[in-house]
PDB file of N, CA, C, O and CB in Angstrom:
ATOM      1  N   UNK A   1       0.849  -1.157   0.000  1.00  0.00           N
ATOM      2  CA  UNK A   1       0.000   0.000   0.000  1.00  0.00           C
ATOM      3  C   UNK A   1       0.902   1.230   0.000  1.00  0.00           C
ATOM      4  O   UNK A   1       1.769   1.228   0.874  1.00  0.00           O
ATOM      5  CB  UNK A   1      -0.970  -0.008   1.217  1.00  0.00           C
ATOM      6  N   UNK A   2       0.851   2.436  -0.942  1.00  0.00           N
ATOM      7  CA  UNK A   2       1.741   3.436  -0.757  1.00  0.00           C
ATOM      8  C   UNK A   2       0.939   4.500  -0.199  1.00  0.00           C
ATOM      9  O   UNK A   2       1.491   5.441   0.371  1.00  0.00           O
ATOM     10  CB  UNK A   2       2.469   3.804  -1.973  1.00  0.00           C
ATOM     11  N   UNK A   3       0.136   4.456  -0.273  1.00  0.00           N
ATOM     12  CA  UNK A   3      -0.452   5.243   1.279  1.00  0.00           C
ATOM     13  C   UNK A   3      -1.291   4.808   2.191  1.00  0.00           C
ATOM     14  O   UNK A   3      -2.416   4.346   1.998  1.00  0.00           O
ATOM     15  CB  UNK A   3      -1.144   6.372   1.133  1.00  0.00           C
ATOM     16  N   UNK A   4      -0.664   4.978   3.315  1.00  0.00           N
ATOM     17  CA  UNK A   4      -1.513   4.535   4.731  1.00  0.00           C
ATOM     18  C   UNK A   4      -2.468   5.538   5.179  1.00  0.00           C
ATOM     19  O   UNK A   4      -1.982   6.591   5.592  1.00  0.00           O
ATOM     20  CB  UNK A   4      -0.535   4.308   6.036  1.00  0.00           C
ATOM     21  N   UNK A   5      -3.527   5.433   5.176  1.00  0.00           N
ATOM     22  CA  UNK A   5      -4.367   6.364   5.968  1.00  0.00           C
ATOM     23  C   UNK A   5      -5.014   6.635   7.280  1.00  0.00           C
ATOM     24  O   UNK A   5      -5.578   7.531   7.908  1.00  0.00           O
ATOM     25  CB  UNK A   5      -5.083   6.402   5.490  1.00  0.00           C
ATOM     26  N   UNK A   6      -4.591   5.239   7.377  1.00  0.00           N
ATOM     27  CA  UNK A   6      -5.090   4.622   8.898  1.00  0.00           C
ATOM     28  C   UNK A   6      -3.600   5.250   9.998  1.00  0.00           C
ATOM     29  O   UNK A   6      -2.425   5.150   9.646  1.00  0.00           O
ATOM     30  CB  UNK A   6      -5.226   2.290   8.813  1.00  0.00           C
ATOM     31  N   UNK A   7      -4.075   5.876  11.340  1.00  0.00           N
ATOM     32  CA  UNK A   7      -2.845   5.854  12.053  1.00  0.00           C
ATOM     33  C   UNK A   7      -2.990   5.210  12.923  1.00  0.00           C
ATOM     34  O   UNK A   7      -1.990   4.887  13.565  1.00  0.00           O
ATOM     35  CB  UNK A   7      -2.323   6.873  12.450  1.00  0.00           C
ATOM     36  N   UNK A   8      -4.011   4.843  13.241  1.00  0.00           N
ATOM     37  CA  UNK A   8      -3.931   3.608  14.248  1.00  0.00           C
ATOM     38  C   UNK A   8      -4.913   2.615  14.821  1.00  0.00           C
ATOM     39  O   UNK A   8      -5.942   3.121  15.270  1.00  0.00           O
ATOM     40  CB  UNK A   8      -3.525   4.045  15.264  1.00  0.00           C
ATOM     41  N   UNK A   9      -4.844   1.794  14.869  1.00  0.00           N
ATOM     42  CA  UNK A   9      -5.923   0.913  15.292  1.00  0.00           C
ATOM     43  C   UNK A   9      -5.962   0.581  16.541  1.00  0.00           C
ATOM     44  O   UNK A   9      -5.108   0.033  17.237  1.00  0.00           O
ATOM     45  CB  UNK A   9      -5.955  -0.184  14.668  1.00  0.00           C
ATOM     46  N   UNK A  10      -7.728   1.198  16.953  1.00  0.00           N
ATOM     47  CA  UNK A  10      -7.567   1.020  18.364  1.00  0.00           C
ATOM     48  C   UNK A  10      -8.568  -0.289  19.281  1.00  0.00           C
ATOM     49  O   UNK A  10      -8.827  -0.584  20.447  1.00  0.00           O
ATOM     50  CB  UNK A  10      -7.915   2.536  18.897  1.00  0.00           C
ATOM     51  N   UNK A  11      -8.797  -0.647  18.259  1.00  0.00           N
ATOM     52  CA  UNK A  11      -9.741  -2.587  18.340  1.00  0.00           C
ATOM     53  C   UNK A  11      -9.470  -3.192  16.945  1.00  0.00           C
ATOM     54  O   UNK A  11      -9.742  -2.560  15.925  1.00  0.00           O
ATOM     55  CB  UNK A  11     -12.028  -2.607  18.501  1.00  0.00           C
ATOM     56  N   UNK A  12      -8.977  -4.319  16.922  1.00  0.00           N
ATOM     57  CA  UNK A  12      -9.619  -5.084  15.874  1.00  0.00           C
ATOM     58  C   UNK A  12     -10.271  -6.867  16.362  1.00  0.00           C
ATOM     59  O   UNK A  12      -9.701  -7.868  16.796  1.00  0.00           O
ATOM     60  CB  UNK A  12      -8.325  -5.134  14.639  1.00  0.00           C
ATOM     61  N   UNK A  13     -11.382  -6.622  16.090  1.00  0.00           N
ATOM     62  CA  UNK A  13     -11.590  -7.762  16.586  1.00  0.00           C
ATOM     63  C   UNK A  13     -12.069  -9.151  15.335  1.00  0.00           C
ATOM     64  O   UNK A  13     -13.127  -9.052  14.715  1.00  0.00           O
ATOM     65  CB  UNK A  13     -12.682  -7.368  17.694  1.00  0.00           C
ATOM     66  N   UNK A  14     -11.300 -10.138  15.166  1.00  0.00           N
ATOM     67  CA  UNK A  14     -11.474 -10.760  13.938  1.00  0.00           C
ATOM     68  C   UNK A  14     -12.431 -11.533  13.667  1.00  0.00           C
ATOM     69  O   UNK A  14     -12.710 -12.652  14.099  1.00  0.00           O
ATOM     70  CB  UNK A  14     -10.600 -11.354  13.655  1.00  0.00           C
ATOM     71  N   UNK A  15     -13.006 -10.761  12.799  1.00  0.00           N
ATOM     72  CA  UNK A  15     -14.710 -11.571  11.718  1.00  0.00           C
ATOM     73  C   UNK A  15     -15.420 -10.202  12.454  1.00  0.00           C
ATOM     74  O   UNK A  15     -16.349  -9.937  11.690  1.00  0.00           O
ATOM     75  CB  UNK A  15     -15.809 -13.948  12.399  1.00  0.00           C
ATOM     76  N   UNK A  16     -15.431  -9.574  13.152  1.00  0.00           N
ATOM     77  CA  UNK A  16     -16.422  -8.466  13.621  1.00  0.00           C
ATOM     78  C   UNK A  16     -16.108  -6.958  13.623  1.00  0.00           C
ATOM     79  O   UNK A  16     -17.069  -6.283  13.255  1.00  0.00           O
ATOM     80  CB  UNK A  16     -16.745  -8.740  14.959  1.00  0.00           C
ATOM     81  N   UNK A  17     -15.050  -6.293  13.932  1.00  0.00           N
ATOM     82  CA  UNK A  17     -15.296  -5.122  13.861  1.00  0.00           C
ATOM     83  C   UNK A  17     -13.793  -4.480  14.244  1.00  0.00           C
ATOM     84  O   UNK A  17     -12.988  -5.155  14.885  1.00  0.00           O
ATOM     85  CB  UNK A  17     -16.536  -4.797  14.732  1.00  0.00           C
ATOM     86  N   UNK A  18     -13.431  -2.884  13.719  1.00  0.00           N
ATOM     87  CA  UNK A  18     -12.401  -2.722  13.639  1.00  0.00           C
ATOM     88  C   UNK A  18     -12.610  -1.212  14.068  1.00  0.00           C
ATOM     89  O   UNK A  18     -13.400  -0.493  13.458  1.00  0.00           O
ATOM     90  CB  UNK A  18     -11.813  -3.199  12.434  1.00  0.00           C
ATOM     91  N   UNK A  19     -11.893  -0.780  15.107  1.00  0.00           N
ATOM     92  CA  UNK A  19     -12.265   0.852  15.565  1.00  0.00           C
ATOM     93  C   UNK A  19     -10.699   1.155  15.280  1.00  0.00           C
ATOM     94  O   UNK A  19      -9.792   0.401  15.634  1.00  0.00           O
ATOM     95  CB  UNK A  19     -12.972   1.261  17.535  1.00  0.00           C
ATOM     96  N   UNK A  20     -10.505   2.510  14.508  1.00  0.00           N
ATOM     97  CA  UNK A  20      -9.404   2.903  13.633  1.00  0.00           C
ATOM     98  C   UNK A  20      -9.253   4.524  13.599  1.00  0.00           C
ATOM     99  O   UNK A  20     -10.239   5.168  13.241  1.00  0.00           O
ATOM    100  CB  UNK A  20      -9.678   2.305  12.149  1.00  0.00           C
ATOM    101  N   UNK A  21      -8.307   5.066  13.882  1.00  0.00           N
ATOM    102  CA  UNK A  21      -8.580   6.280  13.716  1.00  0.00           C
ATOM    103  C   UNK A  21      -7.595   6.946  12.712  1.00  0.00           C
ATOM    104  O   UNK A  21      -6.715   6.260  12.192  1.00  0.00           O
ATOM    105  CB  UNK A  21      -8.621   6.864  14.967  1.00  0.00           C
ATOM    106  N   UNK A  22      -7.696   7.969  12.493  1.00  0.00           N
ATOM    107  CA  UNK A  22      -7.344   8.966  11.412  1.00  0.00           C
ATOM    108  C   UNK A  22      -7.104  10.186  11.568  1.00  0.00           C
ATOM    109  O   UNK A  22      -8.097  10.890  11.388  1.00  0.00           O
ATOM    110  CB  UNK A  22      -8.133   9.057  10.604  1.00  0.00           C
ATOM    111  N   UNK A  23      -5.505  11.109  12.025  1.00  0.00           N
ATOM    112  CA  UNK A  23      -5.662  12.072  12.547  1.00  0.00           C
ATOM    113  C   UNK A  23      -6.042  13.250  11.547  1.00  0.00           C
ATOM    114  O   UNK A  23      -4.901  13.555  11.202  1.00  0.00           O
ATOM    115  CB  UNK A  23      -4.624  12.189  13.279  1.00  0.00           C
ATOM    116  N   UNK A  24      -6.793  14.033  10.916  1.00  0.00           N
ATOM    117  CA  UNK A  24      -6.623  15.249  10.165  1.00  0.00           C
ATOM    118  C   UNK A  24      -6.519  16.528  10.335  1.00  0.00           C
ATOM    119  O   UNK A  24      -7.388  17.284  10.767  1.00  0.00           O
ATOM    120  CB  UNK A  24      -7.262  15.310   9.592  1.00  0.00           C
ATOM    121  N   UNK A  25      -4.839  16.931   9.804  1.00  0.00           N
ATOM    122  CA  UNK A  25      -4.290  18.344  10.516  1.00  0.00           C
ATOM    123  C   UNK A  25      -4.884  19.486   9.600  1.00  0.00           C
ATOM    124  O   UNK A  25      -4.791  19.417   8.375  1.00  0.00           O
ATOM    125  CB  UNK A  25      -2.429  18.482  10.562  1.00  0.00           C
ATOM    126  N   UNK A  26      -5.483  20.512  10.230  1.00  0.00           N
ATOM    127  CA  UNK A  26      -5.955  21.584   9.277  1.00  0.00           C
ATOM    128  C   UNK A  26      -4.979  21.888   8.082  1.00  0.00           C
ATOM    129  O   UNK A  26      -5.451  22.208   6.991  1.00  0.00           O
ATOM    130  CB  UNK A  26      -6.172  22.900  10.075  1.00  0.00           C
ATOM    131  N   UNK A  27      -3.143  21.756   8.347  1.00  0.00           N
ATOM    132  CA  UNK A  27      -2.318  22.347   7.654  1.00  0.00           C
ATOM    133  C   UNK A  27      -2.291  21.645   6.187  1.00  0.00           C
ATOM    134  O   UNK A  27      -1.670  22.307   5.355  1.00  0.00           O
ATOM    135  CB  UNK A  27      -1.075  22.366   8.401  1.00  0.00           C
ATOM    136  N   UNK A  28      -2.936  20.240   5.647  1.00  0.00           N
ATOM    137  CA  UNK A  28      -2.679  19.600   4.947  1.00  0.00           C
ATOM    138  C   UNK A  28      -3.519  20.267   3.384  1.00  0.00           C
ATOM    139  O   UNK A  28      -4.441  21.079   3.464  1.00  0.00           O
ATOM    140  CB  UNK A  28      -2.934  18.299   5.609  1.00  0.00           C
ATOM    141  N   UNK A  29      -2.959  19.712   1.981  1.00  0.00           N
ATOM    142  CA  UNK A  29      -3.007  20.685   1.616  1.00  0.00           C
ATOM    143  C   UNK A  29      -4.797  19.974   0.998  1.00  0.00           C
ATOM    144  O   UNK A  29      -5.419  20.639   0.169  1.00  0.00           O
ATOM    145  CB  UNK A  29      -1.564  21.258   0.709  1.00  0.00           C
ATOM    146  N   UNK A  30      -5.009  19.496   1.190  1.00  0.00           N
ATOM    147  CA  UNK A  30      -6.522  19.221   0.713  1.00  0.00           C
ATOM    148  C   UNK A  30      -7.755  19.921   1.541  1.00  0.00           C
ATOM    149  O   UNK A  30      -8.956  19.781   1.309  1.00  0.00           O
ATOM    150  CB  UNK A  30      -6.776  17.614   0.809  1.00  0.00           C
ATOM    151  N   UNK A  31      -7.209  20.624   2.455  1.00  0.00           N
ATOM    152  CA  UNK A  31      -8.607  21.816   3.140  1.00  0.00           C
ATOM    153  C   UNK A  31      -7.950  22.933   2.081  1.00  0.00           C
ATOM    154  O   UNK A  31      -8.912  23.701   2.085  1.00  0.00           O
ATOM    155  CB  UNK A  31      -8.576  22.490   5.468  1.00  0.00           C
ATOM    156  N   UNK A  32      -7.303  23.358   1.472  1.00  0.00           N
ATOM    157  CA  UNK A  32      -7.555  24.222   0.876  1.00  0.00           C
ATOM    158  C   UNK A  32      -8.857  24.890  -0.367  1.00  0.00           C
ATOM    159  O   UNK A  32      -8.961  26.068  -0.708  1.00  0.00           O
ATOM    160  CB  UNK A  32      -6.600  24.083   0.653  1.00  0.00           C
ATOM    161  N   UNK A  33      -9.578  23.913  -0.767  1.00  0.00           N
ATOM    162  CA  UNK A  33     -10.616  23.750  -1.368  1.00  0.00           C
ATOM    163  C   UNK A  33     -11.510  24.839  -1.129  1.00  0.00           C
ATOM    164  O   UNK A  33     -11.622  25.134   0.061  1.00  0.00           O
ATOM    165  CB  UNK A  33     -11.080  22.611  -1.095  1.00  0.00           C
ATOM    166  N   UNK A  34     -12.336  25.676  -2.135  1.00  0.00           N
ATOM    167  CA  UNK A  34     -13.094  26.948  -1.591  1.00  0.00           C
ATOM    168  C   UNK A  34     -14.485  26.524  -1.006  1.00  0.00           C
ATOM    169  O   UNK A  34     -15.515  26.524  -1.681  1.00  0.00           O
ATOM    170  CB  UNK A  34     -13.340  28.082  -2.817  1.00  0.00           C
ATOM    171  N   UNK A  35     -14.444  26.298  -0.182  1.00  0.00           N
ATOM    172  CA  UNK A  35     -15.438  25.811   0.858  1.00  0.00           C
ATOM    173  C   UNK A  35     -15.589  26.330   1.787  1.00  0.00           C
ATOM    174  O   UNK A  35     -14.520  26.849   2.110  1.00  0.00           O
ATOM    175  CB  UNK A  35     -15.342  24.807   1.291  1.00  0.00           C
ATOM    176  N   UNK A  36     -16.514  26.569   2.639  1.00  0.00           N
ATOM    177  CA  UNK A  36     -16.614  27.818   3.647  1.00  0.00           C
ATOM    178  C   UNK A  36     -16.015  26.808   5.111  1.00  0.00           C
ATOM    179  O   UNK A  36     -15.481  27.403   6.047  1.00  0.00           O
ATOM    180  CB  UNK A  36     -18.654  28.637   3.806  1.00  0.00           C
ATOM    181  N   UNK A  37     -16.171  25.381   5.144  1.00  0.00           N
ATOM    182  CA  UNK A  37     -15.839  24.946   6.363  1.00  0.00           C
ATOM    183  C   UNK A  37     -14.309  24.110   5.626  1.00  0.00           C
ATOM    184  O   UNK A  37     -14.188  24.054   4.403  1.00  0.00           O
ATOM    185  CB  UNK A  37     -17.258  23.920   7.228  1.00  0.00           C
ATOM    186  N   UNK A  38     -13.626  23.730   6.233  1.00  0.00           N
ATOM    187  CA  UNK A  38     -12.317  22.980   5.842  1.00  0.00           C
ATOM    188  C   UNK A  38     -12.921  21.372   5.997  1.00  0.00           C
ATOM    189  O   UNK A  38     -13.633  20.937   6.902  1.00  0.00           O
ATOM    190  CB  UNK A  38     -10.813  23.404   7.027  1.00  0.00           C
ATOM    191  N   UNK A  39     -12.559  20.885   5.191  1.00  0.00           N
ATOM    192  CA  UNK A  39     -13.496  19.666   5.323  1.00  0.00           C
ATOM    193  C   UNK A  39     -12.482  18.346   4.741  1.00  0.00           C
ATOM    194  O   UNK A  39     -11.435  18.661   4.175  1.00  0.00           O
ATOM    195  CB  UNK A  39     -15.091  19.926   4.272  1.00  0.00           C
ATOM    196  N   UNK A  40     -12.815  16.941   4.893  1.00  0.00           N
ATOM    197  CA  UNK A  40     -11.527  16.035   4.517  1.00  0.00           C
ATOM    198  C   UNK A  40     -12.406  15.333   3.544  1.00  0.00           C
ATOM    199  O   UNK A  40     -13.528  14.975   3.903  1.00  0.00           O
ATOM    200  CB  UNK A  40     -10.679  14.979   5.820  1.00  0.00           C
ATOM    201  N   UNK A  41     -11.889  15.065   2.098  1.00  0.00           N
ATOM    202  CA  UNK A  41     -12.805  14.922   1.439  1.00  0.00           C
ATOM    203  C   UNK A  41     -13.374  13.223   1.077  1.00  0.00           C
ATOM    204  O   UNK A  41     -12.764  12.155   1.109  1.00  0.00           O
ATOM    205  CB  UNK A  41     -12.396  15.735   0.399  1.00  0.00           C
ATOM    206  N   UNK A  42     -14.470  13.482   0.814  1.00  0.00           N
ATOM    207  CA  UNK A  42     -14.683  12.276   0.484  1.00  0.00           C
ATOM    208  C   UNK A  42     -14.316  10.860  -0.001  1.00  0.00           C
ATOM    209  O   UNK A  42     -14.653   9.747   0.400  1.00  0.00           O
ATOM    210  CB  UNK A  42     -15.071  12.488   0.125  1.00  0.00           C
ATOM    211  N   UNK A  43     -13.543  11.258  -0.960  1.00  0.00           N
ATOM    212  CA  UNK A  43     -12.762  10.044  -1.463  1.00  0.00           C
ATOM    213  C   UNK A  43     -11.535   9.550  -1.030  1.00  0.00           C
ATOM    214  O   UNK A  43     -10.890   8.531  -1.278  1.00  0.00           O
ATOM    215  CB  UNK A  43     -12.531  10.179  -2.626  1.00  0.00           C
ATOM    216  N   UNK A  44     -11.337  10.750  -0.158  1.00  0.00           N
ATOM    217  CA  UNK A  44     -10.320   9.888   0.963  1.00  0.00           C
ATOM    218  C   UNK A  44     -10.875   9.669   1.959  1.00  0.00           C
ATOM    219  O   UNK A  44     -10.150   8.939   2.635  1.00  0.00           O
ATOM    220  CB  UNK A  44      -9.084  10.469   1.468  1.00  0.00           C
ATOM    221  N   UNK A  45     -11.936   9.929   2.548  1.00  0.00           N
ATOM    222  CA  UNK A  45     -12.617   9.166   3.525  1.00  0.00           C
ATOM    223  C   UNK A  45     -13.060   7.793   3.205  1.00  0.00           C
ATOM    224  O   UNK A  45     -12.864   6.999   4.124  1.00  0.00           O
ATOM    225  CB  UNK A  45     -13.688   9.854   3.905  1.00  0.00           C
ATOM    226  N   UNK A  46     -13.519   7.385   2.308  1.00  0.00           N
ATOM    227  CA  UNK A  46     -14.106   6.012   1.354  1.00  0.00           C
ATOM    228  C   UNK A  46     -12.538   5.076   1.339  1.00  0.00           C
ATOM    229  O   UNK A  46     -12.374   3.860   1.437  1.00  0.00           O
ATOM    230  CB  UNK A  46     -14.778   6.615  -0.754  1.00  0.00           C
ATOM    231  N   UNK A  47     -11.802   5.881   1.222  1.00  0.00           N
ATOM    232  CA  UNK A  47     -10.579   4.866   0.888  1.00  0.00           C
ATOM    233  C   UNK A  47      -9.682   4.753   2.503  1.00  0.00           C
ATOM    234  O   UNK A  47      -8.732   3.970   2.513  1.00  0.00           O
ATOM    235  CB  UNK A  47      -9.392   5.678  -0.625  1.00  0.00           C
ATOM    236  N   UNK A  48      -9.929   5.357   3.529  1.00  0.00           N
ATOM    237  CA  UNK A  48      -9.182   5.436   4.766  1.00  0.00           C
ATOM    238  C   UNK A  48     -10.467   3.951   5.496  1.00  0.00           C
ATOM    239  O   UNK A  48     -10.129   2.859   5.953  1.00  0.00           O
ATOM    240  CB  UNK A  48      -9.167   7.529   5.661  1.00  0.00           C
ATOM    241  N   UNK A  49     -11.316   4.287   5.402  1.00  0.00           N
ATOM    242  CA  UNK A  49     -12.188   2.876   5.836  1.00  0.00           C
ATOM    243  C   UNK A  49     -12.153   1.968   4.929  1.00  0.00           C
ATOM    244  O   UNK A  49     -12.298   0.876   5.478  1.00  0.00           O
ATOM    245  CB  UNK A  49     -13.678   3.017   6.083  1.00  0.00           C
ATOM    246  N   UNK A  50     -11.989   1.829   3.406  1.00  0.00           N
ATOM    247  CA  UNK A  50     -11.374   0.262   3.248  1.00  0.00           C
ATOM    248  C   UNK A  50     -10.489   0.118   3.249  1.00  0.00           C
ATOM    249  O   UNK A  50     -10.144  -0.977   2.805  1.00  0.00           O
ATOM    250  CB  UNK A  50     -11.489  -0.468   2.403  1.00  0.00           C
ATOM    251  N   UNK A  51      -9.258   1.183   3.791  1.00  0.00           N
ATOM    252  CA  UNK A  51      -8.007   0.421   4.550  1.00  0.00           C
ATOM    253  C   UNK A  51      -8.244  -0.610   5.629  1.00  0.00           C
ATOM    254  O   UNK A  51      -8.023  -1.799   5.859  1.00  0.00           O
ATOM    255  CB  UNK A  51      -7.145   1.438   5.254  1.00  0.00           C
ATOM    256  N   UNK A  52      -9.001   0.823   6.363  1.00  0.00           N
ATOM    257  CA  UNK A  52      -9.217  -0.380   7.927  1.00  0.00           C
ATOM    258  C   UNK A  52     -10.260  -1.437   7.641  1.00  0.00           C
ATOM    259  O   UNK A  52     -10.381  -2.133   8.650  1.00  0.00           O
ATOM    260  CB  UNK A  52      -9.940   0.495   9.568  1.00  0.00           C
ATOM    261  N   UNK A  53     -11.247  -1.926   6.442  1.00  0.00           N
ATOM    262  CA  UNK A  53     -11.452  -2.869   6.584  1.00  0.00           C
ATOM    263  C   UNK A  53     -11.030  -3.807   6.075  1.00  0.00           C
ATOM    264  O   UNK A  53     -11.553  -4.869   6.412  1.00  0.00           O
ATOM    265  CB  UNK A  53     -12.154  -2.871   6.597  1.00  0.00           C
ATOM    266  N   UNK A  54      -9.840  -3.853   4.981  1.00  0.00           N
ATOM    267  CA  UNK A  54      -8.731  -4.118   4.613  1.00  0.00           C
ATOM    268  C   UNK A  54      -7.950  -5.319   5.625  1.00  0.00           C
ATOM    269  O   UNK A  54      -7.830  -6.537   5.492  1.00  0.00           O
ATOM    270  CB  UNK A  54      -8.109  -2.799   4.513  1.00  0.00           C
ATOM    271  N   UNK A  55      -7.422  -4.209   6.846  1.00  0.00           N
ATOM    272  CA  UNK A  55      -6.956  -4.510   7.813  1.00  0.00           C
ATOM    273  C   UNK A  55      -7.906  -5.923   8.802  1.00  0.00           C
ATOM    274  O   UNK A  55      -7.635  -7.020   9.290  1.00  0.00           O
ATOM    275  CB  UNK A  55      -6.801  -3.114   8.377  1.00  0.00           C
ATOM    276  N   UNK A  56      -8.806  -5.236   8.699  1.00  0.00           N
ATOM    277  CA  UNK A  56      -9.772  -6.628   9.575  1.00  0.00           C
ATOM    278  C   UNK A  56     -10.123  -7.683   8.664  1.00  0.00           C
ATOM    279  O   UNK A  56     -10.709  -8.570   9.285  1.00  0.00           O
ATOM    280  CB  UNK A  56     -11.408  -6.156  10.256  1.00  0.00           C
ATOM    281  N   UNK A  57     -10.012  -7.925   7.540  1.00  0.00           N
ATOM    282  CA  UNK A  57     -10.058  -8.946   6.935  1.00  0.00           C
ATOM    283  C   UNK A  57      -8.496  -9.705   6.825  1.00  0.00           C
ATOM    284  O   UNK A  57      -8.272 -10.915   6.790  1.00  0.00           O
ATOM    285  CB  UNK A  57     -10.726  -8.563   5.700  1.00  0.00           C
ATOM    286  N   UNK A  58      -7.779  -8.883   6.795  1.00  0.00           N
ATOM    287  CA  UNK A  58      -6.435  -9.467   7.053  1.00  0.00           C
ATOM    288  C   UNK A  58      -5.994 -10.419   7.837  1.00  0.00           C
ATOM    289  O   UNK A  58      -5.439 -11.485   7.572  1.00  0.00           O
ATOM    290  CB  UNK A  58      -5.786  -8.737   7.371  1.00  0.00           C
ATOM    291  N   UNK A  59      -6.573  -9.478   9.745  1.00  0.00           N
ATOM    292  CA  UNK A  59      -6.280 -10.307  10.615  1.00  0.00           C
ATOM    293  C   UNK A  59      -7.579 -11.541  10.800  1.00  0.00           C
ATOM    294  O   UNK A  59      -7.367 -12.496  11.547  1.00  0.00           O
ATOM    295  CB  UNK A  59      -5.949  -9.420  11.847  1.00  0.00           C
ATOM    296  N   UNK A  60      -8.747 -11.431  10.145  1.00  0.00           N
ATOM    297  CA  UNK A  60      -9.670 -12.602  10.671  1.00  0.00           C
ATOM    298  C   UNK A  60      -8.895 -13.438   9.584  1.00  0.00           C
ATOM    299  O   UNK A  60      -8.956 -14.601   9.985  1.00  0.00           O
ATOM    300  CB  UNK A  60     -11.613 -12.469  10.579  1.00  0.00           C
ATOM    301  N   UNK A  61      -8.392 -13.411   8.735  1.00  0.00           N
ATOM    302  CA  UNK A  61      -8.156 -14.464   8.346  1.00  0.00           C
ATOM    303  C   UNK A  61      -6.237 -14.700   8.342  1.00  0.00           C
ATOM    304  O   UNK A  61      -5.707 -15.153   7.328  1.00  0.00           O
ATOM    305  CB  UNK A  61      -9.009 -14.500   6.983  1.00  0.00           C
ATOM    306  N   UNK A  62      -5.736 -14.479   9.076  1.00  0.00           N
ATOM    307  CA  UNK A  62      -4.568 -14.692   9.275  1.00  0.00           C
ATOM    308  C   UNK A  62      -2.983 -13.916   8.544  1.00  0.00           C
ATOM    309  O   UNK A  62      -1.826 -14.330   8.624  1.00  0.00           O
ATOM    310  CB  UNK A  62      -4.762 -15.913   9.058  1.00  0.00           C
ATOM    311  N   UNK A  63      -3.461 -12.834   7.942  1.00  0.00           N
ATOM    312  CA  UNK A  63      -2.748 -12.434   6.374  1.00  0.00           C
ATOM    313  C   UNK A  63      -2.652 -13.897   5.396  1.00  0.00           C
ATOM    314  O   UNK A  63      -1.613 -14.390   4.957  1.00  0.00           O
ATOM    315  CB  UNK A  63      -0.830 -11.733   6.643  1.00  0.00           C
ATOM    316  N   UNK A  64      -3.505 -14.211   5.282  1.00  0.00           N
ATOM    317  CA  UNK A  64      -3.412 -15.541   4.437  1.00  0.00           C
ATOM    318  C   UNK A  64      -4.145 -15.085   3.286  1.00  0.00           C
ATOM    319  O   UNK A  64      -4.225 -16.032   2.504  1.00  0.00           O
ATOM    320  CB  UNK A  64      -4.080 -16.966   5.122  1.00  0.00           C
ATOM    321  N   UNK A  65      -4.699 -14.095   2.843  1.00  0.00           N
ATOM    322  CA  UNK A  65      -5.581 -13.376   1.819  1.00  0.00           C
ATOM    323  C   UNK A  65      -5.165 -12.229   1.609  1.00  0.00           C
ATOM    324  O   UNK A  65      -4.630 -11.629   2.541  1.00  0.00           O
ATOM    325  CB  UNK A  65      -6.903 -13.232   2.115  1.00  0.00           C
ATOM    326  N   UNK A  66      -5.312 -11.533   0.171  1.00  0.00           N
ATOM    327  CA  UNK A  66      -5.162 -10.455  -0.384  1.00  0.00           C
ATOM    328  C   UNK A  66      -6.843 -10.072  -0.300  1.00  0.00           C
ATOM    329  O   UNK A  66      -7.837 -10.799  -0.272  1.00  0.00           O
ATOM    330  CB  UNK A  66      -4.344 -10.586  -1.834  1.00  0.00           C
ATOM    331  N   UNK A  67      -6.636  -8.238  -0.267  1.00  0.00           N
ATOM    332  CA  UNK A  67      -8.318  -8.023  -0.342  1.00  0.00           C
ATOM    333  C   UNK A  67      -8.194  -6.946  -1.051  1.00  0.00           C
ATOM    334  O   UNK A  67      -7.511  -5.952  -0.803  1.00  0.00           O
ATOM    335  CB  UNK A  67      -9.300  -7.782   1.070  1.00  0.00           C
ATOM    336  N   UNK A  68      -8.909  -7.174  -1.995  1.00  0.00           N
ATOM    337  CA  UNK A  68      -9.404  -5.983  -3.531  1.00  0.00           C
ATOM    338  C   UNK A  68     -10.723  -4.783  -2.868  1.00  0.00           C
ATOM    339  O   UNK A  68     -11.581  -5.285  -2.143  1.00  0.00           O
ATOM    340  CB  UNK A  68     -10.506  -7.329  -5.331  1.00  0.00           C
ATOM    341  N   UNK A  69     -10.769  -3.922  -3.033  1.00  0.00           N
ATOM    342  CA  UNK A  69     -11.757  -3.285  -2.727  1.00  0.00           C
ATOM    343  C   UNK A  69     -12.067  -2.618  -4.556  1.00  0.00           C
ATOM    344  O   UNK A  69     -11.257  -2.138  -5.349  1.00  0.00           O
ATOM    345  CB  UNK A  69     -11.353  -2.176  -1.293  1.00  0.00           C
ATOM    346  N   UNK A  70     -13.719  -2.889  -4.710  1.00  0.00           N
ATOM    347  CA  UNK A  70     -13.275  -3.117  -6.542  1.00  0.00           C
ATOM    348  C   UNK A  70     -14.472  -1.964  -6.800  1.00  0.00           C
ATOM    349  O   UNK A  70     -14.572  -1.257  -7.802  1.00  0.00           O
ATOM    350  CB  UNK A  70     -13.641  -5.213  -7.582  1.00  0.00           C
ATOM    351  N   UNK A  71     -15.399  -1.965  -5.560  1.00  0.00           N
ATOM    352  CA  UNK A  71     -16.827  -1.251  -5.852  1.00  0.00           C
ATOM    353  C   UNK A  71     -16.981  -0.215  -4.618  1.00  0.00           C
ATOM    354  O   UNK A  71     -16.225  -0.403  -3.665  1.00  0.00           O
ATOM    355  CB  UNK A  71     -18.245  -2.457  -5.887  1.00  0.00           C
ATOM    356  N   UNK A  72     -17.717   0.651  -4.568  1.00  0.00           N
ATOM    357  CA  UNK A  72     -18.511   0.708  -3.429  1.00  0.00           C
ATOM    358  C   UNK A  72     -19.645   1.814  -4.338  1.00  0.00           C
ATOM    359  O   UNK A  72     -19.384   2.676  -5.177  1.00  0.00           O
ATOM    360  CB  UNK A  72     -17.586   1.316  -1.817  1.00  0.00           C
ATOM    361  N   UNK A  73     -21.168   1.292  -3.675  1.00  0.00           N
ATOM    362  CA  UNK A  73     -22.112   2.249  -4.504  1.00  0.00           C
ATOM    363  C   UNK A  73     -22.447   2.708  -3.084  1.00  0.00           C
ATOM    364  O   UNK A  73     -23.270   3.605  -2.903  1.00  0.00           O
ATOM    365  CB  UNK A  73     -23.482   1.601  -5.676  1.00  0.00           C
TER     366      UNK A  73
END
């Protein structure tokens, strides 16, 4: 993965659920966007949670699997 988005995982529990966090510093350059609130945008939000669920499929199944994330509607 050449970018991590995840900084840290603070549960993972395997086959059920994964609490993960994500720090976002105002200074970065994607709040620059003309938007009245500074905001983290969407498509890196979509892609920072199928890291971490990425991650929990990893450990329920041992890193014994690769995981594609191919869709999301």
């Amino acid at each position: 993965m050449k970018y991590v988005l995840v900084d840290r995982y603070l549960e993972l529990v395997p086959g059920e659920h994964a609490t993960a966090v994500k720090n976002v510093p105002l200074g970065e350059d994607y709040h620059a966007a003309p938007c009245l609130e500074p905001a983290y945008p969407p498509s890196l939000l979509m892609e920072t949670m199928a890291q971490a669920a990425g991650m929990l499929i990893a450990v329920t199944f041992d890193f014994q699997r690769k995981t594609v994330f191919a869709k999301i509607e």
